[in-house]
C-alpha positions in Angstrom: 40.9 22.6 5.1 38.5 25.3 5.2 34.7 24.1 4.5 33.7 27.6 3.5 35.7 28.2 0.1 33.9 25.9 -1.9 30.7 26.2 -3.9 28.5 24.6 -0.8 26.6 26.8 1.3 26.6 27.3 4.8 22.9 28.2 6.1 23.9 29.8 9.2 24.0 33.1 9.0 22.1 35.9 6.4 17.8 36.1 5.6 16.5 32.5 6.3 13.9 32.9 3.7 16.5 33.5 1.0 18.6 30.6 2.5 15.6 28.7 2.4 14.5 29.8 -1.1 18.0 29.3 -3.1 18.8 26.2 -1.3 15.4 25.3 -2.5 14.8 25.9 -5.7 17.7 24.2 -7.6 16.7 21.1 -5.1 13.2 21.5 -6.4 14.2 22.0 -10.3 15.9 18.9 -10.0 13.8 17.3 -8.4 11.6 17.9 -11.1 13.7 16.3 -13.6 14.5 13.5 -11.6 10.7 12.7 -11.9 10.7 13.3 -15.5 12.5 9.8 -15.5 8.8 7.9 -15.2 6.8 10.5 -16.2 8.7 10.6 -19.6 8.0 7.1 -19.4 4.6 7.3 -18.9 4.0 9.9 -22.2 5.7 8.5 -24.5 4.4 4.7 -23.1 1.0 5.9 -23.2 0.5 7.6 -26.6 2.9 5.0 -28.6 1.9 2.0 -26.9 -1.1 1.6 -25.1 -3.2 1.9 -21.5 -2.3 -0.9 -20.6 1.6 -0.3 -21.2 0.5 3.3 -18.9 -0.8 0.8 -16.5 1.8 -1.2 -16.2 4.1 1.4 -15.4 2.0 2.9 -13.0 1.1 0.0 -11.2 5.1 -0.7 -10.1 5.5 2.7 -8.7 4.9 1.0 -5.3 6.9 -2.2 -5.5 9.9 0.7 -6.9 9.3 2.5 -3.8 9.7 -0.5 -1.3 13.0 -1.0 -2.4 14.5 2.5 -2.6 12.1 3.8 -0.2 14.9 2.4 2.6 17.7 4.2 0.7 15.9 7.7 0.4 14.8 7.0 4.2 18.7 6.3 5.1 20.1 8.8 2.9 18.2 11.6 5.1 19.7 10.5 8.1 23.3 10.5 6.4 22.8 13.7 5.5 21.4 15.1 9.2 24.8 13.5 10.0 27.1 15.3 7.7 24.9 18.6 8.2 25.2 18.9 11.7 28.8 18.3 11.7 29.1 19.9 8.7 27.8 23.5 10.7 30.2 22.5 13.7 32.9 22.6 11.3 34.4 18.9 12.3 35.8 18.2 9.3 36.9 15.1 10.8 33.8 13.5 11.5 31.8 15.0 8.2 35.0 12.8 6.5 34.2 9.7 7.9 30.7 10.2 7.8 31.1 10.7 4.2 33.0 7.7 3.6 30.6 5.6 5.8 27.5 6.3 4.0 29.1 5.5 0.1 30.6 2.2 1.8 26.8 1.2 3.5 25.2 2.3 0.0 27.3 0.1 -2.1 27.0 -2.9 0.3 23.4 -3.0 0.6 22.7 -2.1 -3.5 24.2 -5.2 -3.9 22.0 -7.2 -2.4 18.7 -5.0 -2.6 19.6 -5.9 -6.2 19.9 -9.4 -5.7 16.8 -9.4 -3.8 14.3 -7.5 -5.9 15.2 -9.7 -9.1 13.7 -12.8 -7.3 10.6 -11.0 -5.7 9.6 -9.8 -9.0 6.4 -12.2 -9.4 5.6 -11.9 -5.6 4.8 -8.2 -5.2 2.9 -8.1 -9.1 0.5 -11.0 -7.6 0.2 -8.6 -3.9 -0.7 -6.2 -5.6 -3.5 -8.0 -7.7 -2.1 -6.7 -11.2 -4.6 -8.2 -14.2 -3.4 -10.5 -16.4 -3.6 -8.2 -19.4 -1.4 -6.1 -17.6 1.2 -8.3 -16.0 3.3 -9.2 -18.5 4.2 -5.7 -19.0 4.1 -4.8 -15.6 7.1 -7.5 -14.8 9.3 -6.8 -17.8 9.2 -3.3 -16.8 10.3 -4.5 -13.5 12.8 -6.8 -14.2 14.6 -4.7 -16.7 14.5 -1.8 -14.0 16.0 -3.6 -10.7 19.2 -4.3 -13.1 19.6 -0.4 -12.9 18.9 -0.5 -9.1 22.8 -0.1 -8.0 22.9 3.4 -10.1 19.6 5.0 -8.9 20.9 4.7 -4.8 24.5 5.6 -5.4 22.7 9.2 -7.2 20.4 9.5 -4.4 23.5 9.1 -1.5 25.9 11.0 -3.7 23.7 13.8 -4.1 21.9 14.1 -0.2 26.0 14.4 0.8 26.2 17.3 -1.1 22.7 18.6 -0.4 23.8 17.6 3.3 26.6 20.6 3.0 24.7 23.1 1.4 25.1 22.1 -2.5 21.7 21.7 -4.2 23.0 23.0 -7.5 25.2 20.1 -8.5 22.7 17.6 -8.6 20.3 20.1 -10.8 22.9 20.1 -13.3 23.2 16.3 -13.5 19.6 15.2 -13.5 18.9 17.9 -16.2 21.5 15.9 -18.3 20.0 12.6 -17.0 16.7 13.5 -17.6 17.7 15.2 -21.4 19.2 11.5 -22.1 16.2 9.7 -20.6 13.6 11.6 -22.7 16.1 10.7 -26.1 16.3 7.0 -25.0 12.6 7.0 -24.9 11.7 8.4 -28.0 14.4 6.6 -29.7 13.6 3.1 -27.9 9.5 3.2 -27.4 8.6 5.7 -30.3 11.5 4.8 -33.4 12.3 1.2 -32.4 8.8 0.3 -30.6 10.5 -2.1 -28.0 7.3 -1.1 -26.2 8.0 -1.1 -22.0 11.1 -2.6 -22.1 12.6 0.4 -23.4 11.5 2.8 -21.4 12.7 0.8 -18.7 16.2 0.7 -20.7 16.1 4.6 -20.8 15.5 5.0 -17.3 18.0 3.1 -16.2 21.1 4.5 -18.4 19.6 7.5 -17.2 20.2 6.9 -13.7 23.7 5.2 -14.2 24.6 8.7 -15.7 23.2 10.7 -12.9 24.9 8.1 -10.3 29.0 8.9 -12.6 28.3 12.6 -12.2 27.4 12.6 -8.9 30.6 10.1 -7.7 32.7 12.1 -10.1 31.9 15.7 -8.4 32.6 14.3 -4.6 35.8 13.0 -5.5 37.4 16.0 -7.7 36.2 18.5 -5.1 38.9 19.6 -2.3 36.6 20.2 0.7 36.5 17.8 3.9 33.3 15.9 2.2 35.8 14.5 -0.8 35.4 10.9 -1.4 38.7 9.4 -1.3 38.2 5.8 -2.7 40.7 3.8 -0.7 39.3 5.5 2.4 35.6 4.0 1.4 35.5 1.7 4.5 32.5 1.4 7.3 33.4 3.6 10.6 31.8 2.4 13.0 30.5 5.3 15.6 29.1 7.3 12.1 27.6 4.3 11.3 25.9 4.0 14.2 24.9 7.2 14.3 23.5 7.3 10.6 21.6 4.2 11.5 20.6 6.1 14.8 18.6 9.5 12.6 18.2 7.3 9.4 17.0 4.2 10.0 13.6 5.0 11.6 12.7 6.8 8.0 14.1 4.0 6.1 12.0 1.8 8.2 8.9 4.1 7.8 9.5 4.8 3.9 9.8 1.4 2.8 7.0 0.2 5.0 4.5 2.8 3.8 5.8 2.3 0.0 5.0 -1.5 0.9 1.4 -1.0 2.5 0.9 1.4 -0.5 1.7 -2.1 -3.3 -1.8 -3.5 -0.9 -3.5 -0.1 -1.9 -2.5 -0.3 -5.4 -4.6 -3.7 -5.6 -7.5 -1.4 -4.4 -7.3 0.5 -7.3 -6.4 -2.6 -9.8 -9.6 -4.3 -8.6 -11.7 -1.2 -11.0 -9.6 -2.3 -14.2 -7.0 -0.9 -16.3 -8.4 2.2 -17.4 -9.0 3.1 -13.6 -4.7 1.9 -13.4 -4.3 4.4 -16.3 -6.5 7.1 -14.4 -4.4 6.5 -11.6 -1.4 6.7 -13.0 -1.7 9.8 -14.9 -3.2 11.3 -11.7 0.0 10.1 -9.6 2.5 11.7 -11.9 0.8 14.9 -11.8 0.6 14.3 -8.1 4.4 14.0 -7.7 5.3 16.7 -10.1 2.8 19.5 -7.8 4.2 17.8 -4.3 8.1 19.1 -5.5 8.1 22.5 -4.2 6.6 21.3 -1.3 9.2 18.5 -0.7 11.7 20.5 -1.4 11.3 23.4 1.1 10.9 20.4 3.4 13.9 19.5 2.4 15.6 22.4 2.5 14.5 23.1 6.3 15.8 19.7 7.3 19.6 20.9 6.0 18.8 24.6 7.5 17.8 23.3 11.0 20.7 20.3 10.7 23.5 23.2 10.4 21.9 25.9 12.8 21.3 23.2 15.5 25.3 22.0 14.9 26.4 25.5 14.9 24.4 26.2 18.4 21.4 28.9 16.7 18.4 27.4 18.1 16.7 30.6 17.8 17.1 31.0 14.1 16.3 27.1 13.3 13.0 28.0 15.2 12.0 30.9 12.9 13.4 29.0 9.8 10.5 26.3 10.5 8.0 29.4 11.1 8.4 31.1 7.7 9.3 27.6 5.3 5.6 26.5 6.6 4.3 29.8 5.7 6.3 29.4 2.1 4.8 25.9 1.8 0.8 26.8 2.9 1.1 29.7 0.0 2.4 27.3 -2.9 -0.1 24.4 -2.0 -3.0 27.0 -2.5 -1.9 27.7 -5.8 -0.9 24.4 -6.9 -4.4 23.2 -5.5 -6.1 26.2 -7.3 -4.4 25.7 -11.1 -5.2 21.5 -10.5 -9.2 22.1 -10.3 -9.0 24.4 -13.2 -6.7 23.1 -15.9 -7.0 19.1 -14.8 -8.6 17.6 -17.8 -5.8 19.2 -19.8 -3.3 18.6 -18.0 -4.4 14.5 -17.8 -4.4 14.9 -21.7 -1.0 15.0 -22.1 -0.8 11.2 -20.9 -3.8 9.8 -22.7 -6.9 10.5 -24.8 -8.7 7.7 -23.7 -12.3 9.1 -22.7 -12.6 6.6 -19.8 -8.8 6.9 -18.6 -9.3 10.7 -18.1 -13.1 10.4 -16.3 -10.7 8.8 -13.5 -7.9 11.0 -13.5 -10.4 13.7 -13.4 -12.1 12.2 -10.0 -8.4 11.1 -8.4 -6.9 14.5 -9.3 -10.1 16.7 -7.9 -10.2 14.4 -4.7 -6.7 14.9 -3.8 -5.5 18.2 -4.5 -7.6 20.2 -1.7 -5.0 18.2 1.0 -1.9 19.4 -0.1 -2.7 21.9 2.6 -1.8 18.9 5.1 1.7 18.1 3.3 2.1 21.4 3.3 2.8 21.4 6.8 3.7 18.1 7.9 6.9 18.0 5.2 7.9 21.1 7.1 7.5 19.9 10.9 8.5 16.3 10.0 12.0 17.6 8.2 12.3 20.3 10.9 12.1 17.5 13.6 14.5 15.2 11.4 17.1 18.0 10.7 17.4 18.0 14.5 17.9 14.2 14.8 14.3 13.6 15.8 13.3 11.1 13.6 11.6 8.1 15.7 8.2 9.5 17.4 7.9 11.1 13.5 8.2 8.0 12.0 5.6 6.8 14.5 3.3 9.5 13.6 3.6 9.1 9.8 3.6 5.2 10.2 0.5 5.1 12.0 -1.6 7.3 9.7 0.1 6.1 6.5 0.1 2.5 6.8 -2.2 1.1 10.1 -5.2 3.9 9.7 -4.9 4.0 6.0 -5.1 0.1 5.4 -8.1 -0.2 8.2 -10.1 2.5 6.2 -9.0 0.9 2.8 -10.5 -2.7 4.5 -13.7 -1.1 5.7 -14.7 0.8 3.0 -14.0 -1.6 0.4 -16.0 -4.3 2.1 -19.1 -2.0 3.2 -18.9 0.2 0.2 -16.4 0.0 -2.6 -16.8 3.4 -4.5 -13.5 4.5 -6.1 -14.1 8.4 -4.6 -13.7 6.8 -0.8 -10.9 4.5 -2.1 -9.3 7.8 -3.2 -9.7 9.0 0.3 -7.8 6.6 1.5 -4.4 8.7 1.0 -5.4 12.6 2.2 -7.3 11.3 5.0 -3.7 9.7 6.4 -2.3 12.9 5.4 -4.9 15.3 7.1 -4.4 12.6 10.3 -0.7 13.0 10.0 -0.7 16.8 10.5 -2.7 17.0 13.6 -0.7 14.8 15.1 2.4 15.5 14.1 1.3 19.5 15.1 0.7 18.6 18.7 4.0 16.6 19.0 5.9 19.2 17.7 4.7 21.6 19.9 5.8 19.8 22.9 8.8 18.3 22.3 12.0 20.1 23.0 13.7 20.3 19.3 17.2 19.8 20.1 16.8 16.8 22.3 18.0 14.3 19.7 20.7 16.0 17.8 23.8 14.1 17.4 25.8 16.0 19.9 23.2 16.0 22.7 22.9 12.0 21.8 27.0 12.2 21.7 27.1 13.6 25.4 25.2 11.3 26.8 27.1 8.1 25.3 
């Protein structure tokens, strides 16, 4: 069957910044609705309902994370996988890998599921969430893990076909999934006031939608990554090696996402308006970090199919001009931030209080996008290749050891919320020297699957 007739893209050949750019841009668009999902939540929560409904909602986004952090982590390393074999053509192999991945996803959703229902009450009290706010905060919860199953199966389904060069597919369906979430919420928080609950409903229809489409376009299409549902079964040398790439960012996802529910309780300890500050902030946050992500993103895929197809020149110059892409869009994003913030935090809440904090998290942040700038690029570009341990290292060091021993100090010698705020860009700032010196001195093709395959 031949790989190349269908609407995927092979990023092989032709100018790597428009490979780059339109492999990049639907991702990012979609990305962009996919965050819509909590953001919409967030609006509609914090204008019908309340701050502390808005802080309720914010304060989960860690304990969210710790779950599907793994998934996200593993689903990266699937797709290196698939990529690489996917630019060596081996049909064969991007087949069972394929098939692997769904089969690992549903297995563990299962119990992840399971899991997260009875730890509800365990990560709210972790995170030190106030009493006015945790009732909220674990209906939101429960309501959402219920929905876990459909979230993961989108977020496999859709790095497969990102894995193989389709970014567009996915755009389309979290457009419609996003359309429906913003409906359900207006029609469930705003017409029928069932407060938190649902938006939490909303989302998670939402994502079961998203999770159909996706499942529904792998198995009509005719190309070697077709998911054939009697063939769903674990084979064990892909599974190995999609443990292999993916399972050092799983760990180092899930365990930052987790260290992050301890740095939460940081910022719960200044009250709910600081929550709702924070909150508002953090969406903004996610929505500005997009394009960066997603040009990381995109040079992951680009350097998984140039390494398989043997170009280790071009997947060099690819990671030279995406970090010059990503250095020019964080200046901007930081630039239109410190001008337009207190209107932008508006659209959230009007509280006078609530936006005094988004102001001070928003304006502390934004000037180190610079540093995700380039360490999304070098950390994909060094995943893409099958490098993923000494990265996850790196990033696991300075996100979670150096972050909670600052978080610890300052908030026992001097707890201002400016240098709790700090806590974050100065792991990201850490991060990126690092991970620059690594990168410089490590051969990039040492870890990719065939090199790893030769030596088995």
């Amino acid at each position: 069957m031949e790989s190349s007739k269908n609407k995927s893209k092979r990023m092989t050949e032709g100018s790597i910044f428009k490979c780059l750019l339109y492999f990049a841009l639907p991702l990012m668009i979609g990305n962009f609705f996919q965050q819509l999902y909590n953001t919409v939540d967030s609006i509609i929560v914090g204008n019908f309902v309340g701050k502390e409904a808005l802080a309720a909602i914010g304060s989960v986004d860690s304990i969210i994370n710790t779950y599907i952090g793994f998934f996200v982590g593993l689903s990266a390393g699937a797709g290196v996988v698939i990529s690489q074999y996917y630019g060596a053509t081996d049909d064969n192999n991007v087949h069972k890998a394929v098939h692997s991945t769904i089969a690992i996803t549903i297995l563990m959703a299962i119990g992840t599921t399971i899991i997260s229902l009875f730890t509800t009450d365990i990560f709210l009290a972790i995170s030190k969430v106030p009493e006015d706010v945790w009732p909220e905060a674990k209906k939101y919860l429960d309501i959402y893990f219920l929905g876990l199953i459909g979230l993961l199966l989108y977020n496999m389904g859709s790095g497969i076909l990102r894995a193989v060069g389709d970014s567009k597919h996915p755009l389309y369906f979290l457009i419609f999934s996003a359309v429906t979430n913003t409906i359900l919420d207006i029609i469930f928080v705003a017409v029928f006031k069932f407060g938190v609950s649902g938006a939490a409903y909303a989302t998670i229809i939402a994502q079961g939608l998203s999770a159909i489409l996706v499942l529904y376009t792998l198995m009509k299409t005719n190309d070697c990554y077709k998911i054939v549902i009697n063939k769903i079964k674990l084979y064990p040398a892909l599974v190995k090696q999609i443990f292999r790439i993916g399972l050092p960012t799983a760990l180092q996802m899930m365990i930052t996402a987790f260290s992050n529910v301890f740095v939460q309780s940081y910022i719960n300890s200044f009250g709910s308006a600081a929550m709702a500050g924070y909150s508002s902030y953090n969406k903004i946050d996610k929505f500005c970090l997009l394009p960066l992500q997603s040009i990381g993103l995109a040079i992951t895929t680009f350097m998984g199919q140039n390494i398989g197809a043997g170009d280790k020149e071009r997947a060099i110059k690819g990671v030279k001009i995406a970090t010059w892409m990503n250095v020019i869009t964080s200046i901007v994003l930081l630039s239109i931030l410190w001008i337009f913030a207190p209107y932008l935090l508006l659209i959230f809440c009007k509280d006078a209080e609530v936006l005094n904090y988004g102001i001070i998290f928003l304006r502390t942040m934004s000037p180190f996008f610079l540093c995700i700038a380039y360490n999304q690029i070098h950390n994909g570009a060094l995943k893409g290749a099958g490098n993923t341990k000494i990265p996850m290292i790196i990033m696991m060091s300075c996100f979670i050891v150096f972050r909670q021993i600052y978080l610890f100090i300052v908030s026992k010698v001097y707890n201002h919320l400016i240098l709790i705020a700090l806590g974050y860009p100065l792991g990201w700032l850490l991060c990126t020297i690092i991970l620059s010196i690594y990168y410089k001195k490590v051969d990039i093709t040492s870890s990719s699957v065939f090199a790893h395959s030769s030596q088995e």
